[in-house]
Jmol script that loads the backbone (N, CA, C; Angstrom):
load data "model"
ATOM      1  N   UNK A   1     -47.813  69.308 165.540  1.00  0.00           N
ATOM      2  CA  UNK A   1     -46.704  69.707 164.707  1.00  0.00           C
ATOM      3  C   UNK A   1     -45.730  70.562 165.504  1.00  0.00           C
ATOM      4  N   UNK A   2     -44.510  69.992 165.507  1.00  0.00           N
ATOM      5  CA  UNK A   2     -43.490  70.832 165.929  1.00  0.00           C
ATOM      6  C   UNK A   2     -42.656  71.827 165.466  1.00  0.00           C
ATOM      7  N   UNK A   3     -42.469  73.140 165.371  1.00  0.00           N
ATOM      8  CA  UNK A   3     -42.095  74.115 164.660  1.00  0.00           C
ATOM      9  C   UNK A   3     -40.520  74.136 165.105  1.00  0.00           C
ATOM     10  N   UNK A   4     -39.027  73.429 163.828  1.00  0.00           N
ATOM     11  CA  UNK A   4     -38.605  73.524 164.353  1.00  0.00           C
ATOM     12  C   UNK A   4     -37.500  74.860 163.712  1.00  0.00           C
ATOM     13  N   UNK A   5     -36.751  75.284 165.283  1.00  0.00           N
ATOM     14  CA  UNK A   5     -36.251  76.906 165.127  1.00  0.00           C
ATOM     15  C   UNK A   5     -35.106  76.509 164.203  1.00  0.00           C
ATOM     16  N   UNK A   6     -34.404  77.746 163.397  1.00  0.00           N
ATOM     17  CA  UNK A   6     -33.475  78.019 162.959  1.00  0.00           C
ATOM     18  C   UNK A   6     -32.582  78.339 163.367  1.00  0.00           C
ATOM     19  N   UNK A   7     -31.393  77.695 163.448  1.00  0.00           N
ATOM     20  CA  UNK A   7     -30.167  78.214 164.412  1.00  0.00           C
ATOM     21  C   UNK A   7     -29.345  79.624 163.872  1.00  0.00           C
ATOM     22  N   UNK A   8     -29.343  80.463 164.762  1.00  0.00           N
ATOM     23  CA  UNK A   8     -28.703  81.465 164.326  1.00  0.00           C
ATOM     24  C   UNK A   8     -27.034  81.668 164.025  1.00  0.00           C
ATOM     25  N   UNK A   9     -26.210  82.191 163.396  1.00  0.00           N
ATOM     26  CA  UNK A   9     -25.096  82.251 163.434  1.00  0.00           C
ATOM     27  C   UNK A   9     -24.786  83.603 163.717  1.00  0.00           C
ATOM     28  N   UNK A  10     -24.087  83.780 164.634  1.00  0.00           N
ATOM     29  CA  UNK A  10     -23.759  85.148 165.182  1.00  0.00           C
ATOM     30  C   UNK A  10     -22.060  85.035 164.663  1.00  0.00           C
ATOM     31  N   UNK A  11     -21.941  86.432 163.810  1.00  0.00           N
ATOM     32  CA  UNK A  11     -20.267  86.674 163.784  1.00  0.00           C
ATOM     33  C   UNK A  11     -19.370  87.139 165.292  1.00  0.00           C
ATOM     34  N   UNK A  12     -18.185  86.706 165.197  1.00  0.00           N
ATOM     35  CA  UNK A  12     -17.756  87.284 166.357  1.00  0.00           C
ATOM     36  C   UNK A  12     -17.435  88.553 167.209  1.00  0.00           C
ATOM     37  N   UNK A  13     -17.831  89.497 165.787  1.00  0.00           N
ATOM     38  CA  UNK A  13     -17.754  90.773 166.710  1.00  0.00           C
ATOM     39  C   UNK A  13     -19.310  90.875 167.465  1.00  0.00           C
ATOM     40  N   UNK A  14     -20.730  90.199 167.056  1.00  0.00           N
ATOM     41  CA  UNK A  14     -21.662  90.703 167.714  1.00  0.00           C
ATOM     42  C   UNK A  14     -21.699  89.636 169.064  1.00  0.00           C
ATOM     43  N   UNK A  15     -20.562  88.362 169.429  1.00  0.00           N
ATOM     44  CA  UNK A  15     -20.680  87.723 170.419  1.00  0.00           C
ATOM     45  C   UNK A  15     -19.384  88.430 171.258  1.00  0.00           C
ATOM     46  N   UNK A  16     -18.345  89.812 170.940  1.00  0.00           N
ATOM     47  CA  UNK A  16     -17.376  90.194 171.517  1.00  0.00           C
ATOM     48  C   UNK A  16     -18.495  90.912 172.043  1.00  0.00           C
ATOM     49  N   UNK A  17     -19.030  91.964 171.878  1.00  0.00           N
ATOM     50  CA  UNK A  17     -19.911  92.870 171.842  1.00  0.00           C
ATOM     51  C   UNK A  17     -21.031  92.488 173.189  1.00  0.00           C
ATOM     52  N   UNK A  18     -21.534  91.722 172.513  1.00  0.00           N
ATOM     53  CA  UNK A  18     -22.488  91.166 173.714  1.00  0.00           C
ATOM     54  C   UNK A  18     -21.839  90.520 175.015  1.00  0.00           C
ATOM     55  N   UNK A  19     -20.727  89.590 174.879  1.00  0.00           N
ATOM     56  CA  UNK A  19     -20.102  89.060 176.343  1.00  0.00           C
ATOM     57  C   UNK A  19     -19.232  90.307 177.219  1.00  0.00           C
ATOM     58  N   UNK A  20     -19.199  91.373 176.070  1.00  0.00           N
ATOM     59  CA  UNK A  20     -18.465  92.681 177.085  1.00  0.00           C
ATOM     60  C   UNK A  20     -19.762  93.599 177.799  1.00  0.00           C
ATOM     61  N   UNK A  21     -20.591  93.420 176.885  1.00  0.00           N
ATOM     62  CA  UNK A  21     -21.827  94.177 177.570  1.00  0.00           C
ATOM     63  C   UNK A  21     -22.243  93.675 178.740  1.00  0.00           C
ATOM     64  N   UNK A  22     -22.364  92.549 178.799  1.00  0.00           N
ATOM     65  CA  UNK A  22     -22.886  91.198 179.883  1.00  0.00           C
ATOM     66  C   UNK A  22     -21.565  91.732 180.748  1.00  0.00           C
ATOM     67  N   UNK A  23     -20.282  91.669 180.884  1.00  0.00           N
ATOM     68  CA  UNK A  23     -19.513  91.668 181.872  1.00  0.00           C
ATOM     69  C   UNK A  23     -19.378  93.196 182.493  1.00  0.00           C
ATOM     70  N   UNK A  24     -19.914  94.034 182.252  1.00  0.00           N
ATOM     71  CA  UNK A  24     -20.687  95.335 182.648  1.00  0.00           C
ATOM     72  C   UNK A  24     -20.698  95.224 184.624  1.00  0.00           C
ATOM     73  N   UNK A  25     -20.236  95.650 185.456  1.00  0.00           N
ATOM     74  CA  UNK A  25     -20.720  95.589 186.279  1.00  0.00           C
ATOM     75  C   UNK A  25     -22.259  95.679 186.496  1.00  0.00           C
ATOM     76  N   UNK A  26     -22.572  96.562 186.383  1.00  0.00           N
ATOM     77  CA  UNK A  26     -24.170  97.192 186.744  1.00  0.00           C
ATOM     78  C   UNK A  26     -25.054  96.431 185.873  1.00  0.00           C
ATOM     79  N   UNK A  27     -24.478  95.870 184.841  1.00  0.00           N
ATOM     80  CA  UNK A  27     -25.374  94.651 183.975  1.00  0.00           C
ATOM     81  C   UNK A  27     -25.303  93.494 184.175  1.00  0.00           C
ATOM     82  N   UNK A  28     -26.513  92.812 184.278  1.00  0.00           N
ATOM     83  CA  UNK A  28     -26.953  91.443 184.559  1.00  0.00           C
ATOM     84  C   UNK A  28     -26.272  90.666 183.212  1.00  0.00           C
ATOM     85  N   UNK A  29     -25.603  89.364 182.983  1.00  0.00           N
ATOM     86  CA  UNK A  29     -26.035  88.784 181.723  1.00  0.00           C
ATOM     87  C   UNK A  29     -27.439  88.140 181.685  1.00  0.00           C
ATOM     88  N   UNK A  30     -28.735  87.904 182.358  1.00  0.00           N
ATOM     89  CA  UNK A  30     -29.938  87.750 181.934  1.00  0.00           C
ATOM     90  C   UNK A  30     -30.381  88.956 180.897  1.00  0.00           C
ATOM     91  N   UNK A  31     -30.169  89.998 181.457  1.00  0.00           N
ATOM     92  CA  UNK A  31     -30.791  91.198 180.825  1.00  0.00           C
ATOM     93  C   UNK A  31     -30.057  91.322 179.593  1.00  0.00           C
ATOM     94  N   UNK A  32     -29.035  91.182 179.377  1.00  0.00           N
ATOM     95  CA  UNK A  32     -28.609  91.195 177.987  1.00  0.00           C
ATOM     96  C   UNK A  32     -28.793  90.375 176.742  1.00  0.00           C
ATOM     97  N   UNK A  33     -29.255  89.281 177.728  1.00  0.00           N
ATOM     98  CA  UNK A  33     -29.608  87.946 176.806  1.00  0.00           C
ATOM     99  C   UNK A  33     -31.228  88.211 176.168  1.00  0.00           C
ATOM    100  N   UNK A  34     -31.688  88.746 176.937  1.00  0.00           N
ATOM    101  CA  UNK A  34     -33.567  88.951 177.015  1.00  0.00           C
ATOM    102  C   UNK A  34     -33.460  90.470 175.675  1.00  0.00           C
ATOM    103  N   UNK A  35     -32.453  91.546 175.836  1.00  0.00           N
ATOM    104  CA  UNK A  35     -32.475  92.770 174.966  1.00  0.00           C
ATOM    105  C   UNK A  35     -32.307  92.004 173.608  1.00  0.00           C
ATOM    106  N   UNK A  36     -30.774  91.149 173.687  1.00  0.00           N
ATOM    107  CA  UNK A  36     -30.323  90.271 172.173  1.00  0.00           C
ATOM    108  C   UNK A  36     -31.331  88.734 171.697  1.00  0.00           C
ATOM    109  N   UNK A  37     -32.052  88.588 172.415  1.00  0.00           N
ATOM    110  CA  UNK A  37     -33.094  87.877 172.152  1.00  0.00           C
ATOM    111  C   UNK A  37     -32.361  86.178 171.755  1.00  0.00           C
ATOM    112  N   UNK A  38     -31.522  85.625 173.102  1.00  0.00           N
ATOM    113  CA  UNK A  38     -30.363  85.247 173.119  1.00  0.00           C
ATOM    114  C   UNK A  38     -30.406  84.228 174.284  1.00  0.00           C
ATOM    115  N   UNK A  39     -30.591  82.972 174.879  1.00  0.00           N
ATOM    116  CA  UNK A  39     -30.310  82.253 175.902  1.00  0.00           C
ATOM    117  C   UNK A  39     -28.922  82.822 176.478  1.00  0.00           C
ATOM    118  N   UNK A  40     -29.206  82.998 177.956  1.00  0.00           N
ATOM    119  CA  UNK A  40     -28.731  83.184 178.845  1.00  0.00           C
ATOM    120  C   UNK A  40     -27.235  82.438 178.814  1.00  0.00           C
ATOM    121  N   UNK A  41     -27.670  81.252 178.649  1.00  0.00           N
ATOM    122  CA  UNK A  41     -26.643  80.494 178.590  1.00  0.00           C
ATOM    123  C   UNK A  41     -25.592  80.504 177.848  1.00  0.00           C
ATOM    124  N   UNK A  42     -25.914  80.690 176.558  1.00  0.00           N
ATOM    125  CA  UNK A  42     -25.434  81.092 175.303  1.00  0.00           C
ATOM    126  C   UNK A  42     -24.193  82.378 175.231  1.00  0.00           C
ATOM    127  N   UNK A  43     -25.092  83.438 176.187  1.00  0.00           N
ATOM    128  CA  UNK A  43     -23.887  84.219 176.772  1.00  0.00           C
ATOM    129  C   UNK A  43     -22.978  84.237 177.390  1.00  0.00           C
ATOM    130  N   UNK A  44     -23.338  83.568 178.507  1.00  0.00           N
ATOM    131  CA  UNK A  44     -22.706  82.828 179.241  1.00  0.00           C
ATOM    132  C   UNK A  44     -21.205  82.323 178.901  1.00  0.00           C
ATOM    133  N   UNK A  45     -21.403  81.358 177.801  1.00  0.00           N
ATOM    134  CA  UNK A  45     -20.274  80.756 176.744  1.00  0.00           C
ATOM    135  C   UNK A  45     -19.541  81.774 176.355  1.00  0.00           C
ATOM    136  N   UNK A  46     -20.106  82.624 176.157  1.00  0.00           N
ATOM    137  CA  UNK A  46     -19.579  83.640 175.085  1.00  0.00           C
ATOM    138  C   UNK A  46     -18.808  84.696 176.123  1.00  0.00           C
ATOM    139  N   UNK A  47     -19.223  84.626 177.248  1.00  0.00           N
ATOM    140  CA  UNK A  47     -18.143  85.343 177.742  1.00  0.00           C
ATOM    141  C   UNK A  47     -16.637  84.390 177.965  1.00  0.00           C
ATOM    142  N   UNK A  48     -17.392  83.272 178.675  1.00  0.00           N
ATOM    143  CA  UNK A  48     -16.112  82.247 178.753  1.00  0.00           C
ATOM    144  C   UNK A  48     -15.100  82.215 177.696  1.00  0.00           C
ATOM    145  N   UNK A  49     -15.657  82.026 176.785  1.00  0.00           N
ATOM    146  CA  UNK A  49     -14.731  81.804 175.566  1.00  0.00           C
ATOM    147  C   UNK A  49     -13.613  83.219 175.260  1.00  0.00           C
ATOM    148  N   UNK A  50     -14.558  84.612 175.673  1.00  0.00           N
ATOM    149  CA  UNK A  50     -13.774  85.774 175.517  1.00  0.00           C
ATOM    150  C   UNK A  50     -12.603  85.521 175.984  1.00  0.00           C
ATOM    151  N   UNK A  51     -12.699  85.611 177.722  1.00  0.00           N
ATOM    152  CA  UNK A  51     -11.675  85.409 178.727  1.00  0.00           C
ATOM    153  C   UNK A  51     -11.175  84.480 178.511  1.00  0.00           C
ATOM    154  N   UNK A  52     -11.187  83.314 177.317  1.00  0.00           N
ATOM    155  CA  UNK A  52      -9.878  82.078 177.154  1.00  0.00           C
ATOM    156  C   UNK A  52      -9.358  82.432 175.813  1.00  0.00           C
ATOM    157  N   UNK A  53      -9.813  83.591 175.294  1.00  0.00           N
ATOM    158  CA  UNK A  53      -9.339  83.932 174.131  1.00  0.00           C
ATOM    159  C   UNK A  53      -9.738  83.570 172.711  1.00  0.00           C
ATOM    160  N   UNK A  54     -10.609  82.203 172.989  1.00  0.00           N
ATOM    161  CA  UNK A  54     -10.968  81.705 172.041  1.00  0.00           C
ATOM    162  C   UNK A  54     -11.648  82.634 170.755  1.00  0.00           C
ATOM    163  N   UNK A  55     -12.623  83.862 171.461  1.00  0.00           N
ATOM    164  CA  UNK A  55     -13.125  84.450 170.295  1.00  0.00           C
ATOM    165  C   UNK A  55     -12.772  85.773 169.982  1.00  0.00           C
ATOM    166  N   UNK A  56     -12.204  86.135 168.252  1.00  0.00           N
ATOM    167  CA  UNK A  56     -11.483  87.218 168.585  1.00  0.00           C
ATOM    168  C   UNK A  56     -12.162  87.879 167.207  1.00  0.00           C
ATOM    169  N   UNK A  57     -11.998  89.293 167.569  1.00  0.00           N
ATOM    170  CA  UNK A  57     -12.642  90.103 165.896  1.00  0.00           C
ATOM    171  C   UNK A  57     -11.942  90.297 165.460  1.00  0.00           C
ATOM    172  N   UNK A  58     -12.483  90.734 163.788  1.00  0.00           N
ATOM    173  CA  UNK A  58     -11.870  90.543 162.973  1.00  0.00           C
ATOM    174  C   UNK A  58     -10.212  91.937 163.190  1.00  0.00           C
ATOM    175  N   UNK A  59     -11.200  92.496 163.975  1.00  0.00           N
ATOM    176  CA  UNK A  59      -9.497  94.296 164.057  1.00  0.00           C
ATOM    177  C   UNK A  59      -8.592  93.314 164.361  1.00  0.00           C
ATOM    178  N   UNK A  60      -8.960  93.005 165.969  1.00  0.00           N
ATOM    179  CA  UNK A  60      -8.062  92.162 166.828  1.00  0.00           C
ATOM    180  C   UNK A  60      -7.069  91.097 166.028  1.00  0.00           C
ATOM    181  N   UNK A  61      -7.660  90.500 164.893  1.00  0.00           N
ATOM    182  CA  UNK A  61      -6.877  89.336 164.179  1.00  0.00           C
ATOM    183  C   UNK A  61      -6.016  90.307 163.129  1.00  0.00           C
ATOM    184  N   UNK A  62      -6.257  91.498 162.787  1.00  0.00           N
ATOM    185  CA  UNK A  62      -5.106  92.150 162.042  1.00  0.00           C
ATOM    186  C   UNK A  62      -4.330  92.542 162.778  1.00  0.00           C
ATOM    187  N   UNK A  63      -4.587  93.472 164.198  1.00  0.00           N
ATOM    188  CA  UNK A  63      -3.720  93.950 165.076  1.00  0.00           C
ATOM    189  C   UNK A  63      -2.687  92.519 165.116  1.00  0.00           C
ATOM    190  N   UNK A  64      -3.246  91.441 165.234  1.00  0.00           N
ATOM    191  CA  UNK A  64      -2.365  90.335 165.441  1.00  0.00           C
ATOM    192  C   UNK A  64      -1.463  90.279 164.573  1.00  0.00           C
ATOM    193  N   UNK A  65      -2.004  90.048 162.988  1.00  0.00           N
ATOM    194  CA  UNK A  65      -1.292  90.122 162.247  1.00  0.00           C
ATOM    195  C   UNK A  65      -0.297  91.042 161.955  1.00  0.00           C
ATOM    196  N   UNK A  66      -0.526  92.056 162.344  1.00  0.00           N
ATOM    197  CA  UNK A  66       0.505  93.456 161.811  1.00  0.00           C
ATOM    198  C   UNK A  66       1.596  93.300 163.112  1.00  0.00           C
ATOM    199  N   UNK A  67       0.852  92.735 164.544  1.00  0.00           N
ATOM    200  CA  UNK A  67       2.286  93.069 165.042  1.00  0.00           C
ATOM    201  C   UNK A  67       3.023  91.300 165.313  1.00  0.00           C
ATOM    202  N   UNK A  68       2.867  90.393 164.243  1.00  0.00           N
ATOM    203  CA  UNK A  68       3.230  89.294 163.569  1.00  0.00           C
ATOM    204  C   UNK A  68       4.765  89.914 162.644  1.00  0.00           C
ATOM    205  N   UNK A  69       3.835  91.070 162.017  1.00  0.00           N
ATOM    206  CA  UNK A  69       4.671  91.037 160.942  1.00  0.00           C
ATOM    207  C   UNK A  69       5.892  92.288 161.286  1.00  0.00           C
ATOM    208  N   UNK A  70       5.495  93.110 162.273  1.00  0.00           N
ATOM    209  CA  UNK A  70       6.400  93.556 163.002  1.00  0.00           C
ATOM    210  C   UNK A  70       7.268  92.811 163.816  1.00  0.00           C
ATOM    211  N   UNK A  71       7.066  92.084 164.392  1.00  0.00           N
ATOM    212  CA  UNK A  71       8.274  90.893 165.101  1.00  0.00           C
ATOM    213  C   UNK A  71       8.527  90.344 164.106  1.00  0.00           C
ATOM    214  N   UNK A  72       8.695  90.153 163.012  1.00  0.00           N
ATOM    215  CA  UNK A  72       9.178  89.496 162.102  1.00  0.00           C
ATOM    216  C   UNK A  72      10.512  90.024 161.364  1.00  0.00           C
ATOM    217  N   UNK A  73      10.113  91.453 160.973  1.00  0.00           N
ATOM    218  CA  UNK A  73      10.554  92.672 160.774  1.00  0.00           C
ATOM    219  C   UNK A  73      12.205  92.782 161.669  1.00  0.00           C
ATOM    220  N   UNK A  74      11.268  92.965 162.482  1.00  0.00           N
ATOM    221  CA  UNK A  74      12.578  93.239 163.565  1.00  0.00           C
ATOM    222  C   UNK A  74      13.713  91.510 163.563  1.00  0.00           C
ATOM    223  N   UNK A  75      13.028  90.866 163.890  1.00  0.00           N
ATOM    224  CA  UNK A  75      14.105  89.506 163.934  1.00  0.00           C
ATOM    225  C   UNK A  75      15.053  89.302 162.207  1.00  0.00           C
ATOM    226  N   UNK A  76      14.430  89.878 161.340  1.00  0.00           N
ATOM    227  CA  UNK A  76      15.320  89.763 160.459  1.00  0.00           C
ATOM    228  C   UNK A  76      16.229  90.941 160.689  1.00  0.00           C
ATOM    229  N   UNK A  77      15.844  92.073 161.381  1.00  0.00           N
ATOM    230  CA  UNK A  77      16.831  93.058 161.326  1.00  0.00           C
ATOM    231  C   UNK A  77      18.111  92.579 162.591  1.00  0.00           C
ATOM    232  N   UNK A  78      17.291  91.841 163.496  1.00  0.00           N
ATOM    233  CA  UNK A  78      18.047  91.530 164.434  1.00  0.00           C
ATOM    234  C   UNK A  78      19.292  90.334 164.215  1.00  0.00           C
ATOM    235  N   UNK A  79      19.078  89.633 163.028  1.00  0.00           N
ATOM    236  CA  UNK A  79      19.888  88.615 162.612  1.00  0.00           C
ATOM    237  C   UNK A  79      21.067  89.499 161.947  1.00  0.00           C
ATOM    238  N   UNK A  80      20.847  90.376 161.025  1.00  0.00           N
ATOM    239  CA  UNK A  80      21.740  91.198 160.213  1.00  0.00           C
ATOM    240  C   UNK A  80      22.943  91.312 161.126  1.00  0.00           C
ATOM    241  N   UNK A  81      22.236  92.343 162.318  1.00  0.00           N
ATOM    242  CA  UNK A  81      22.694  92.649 163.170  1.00  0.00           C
ATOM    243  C   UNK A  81      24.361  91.689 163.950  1.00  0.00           C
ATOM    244  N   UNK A  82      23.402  90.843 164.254  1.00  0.00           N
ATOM    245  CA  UNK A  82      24.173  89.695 164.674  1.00  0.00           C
ATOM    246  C   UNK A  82      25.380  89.197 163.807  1.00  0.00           C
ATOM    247  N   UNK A  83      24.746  88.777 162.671  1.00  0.00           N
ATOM    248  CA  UNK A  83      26.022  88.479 161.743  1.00  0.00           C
ATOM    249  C   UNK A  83      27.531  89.509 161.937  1.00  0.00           C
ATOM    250  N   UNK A  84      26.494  90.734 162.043  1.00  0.00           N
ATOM    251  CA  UNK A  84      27.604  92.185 161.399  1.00  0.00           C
ATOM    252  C   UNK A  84      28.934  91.842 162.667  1.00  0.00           C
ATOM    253  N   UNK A  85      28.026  91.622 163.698  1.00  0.00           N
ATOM    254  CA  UNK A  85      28.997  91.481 165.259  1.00  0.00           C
ATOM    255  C   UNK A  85      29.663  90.398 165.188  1.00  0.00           C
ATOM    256  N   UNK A  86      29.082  89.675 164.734  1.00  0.00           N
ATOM    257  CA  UNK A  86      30.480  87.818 164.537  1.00  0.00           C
ATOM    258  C   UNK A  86      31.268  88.384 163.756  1.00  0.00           C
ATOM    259  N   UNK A  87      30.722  89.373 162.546  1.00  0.00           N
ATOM    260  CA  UNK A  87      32.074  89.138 161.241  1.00  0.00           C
ATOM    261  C   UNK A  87      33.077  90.581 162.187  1.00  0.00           C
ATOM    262  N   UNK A  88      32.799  91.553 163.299  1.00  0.00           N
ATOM    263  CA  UNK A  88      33.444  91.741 163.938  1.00  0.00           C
ATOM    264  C   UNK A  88      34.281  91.671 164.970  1.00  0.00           C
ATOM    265  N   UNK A  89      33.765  90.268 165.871  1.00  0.00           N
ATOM    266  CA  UNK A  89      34.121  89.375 166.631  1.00  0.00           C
ATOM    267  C   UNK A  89      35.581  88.656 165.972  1.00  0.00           C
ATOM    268  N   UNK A  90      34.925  88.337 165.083  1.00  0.00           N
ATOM    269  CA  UNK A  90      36.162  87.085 164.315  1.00  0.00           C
ATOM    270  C   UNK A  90      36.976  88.439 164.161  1.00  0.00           C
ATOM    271  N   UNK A  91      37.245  89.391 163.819  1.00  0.00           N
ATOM    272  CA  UNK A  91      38.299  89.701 163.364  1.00  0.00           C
ATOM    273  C   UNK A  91      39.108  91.026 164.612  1.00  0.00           C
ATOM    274  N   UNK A  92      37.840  91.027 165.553  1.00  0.00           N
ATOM    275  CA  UNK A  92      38.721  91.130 166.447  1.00  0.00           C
ATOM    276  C   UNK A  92      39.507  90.112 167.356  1.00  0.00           C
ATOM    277  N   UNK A  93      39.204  89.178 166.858  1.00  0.00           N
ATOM    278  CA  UNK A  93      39.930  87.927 167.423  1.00  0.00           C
ATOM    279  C   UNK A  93      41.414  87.640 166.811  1.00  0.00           C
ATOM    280  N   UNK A  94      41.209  88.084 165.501  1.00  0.00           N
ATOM    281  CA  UNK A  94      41.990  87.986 165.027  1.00  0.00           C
ATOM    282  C   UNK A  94      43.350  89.213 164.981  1.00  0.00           C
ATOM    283  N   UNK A  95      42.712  89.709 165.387  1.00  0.00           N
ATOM    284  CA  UNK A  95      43.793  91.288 165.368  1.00  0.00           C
ATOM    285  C   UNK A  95      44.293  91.192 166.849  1.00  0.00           C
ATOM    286  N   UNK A  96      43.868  90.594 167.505  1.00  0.00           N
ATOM    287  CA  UNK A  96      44.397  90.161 169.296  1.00  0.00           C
ATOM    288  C   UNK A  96      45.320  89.412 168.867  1.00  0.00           C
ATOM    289  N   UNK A  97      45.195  88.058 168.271  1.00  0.00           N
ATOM    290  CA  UNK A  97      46.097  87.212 168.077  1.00  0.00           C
ATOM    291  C   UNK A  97      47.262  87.577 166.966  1.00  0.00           C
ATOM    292  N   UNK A  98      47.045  88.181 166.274  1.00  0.00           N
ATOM    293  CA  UNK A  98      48.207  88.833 165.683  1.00  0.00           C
ATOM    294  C   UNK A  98      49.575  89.743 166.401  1.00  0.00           C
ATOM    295  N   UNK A  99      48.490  90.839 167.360  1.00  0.00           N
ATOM    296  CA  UNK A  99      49.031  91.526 167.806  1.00  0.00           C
ATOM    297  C   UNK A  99      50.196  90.635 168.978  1.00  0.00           C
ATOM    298  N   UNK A 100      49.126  90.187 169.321  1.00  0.00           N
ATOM    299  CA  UNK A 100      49.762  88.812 170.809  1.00  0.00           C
ATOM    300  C   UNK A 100      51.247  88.533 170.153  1.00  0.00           C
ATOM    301  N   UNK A 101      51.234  87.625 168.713  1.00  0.00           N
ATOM    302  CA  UNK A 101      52.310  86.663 167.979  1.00  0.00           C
ATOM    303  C   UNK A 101      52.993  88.176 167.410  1.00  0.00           C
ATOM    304  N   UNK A 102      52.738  88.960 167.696  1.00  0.00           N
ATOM    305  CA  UNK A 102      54.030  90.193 167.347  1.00  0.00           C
ATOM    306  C   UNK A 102      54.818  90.455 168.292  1.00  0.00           C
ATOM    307  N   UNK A 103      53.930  91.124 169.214  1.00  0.00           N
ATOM    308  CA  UNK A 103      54.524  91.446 170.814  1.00  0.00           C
ATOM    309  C   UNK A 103      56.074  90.273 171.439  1.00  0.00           C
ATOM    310  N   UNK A 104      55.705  88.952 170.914  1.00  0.00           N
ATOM    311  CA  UNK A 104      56.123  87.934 171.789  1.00  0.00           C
ATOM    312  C   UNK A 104      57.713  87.900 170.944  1.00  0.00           C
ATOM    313  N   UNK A 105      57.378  87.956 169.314  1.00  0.00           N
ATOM    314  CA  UNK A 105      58.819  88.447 168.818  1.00  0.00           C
ATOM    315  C   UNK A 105      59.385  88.862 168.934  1.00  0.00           C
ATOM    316  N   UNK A 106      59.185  90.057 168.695  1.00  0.00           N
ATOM    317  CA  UNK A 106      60.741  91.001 169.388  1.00  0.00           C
ATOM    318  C   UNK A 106      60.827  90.769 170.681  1.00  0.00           C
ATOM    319  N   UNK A 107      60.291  90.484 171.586  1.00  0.00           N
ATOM    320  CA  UNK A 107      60.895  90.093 172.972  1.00  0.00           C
ATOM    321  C   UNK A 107      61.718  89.015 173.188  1.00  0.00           C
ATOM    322  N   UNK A 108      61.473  87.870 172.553  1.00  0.00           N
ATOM    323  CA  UNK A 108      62.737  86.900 171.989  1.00  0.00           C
ATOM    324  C   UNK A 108      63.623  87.489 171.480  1.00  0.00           C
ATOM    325  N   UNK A 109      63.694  88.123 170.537  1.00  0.00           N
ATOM    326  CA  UNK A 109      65.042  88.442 169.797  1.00  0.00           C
ATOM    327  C   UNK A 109      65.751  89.210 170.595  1.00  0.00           C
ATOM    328  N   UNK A 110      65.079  90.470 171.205  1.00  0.00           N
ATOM    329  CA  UNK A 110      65.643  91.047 171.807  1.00  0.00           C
ATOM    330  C   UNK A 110      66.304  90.582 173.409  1.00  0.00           C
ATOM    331  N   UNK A 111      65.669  89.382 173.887  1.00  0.00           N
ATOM    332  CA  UNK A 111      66.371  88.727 174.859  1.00  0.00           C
ATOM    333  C   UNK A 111      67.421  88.276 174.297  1.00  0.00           C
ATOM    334  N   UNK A 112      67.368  87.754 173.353  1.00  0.00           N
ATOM    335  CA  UNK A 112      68.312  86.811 172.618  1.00  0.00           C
ATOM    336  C   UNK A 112      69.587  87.868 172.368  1.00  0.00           C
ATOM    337  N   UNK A 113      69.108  88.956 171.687  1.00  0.00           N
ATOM    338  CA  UNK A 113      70.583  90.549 171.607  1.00  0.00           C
ATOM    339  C   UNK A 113      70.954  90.346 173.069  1.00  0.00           C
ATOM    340  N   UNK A 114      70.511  90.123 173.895  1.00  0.00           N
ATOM    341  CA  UNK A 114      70.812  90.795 175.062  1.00  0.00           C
ATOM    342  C   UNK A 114      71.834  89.509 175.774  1.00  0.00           C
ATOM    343  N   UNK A 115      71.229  88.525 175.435  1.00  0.00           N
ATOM    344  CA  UNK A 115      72.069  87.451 176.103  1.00  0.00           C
ATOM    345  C   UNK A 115      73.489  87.515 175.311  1.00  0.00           C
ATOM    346  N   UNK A 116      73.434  88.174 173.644  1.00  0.00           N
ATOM    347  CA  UNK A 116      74.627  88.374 173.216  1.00  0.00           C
ATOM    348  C   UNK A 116      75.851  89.111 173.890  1.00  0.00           C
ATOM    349  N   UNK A 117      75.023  89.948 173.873  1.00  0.00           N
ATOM    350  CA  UNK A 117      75.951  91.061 174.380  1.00  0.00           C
ATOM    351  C   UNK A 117      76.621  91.268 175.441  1.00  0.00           C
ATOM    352  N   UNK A 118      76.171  90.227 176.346  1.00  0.00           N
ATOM    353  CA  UNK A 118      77.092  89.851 177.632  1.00  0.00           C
ATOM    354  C   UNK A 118      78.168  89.220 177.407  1.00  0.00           C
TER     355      UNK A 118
END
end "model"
wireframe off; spacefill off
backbone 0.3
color backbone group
């Protein structure tokens, strides 16, 4: 008769936990695997996966989230922003070109007095 094992499910903070312990200088990952009662191998993964990011705790996924929702934050403030500068753009565009089509008048007319008056 073959006794067969139960697979364990480990949450990800006790596989963050363990692949940082394992990457310990002065610690072996055998020895950590043998304390967590854990194939070697198994750790192994579990560090890999750290360093590709794949496994993350649960803080780490709010920190994510909160500074999600801080860049978010900001890009709507940053659009406001933007608008405020076009609707000042346009109308300094417009106060150039006014000024421009003023300037250019009286300098006609007043050429024009002047050619009179000779």
């Amino acid at each position: 008769m073959s006794k067969r094992q139960k697979h364990r499910q480990y949450d990800s903070d006790f596989k963050i936990n363990a692949a940082r312990l394992a990457n310990h200088p002065d610690i072996h990952t055998k020895d950590v695997a043998e304390v967590l009662k854990i194939h070697p191998f198994m750790l192994s993964r579990w560090k890999k996966e750290l360093r590709e990011g794949r496994i993350m705790n649960k803080s780490s996924d709010n920190s994510t989230a909160a500074r999600l929702e801080e860049a978010k934050r900001r890009i709507r403030e940053l659009e406001k922003e933007l608008a405020r500068v076009r609707v000042e753009n346009d109308l300094l565009k417009k106060a150039k070109r006014f000024l421009s089509e003023r300037k250019e008048k009286p300098m006609s007319s007043s050429k024009g007095a002047a050619k009179r008056s000779r």
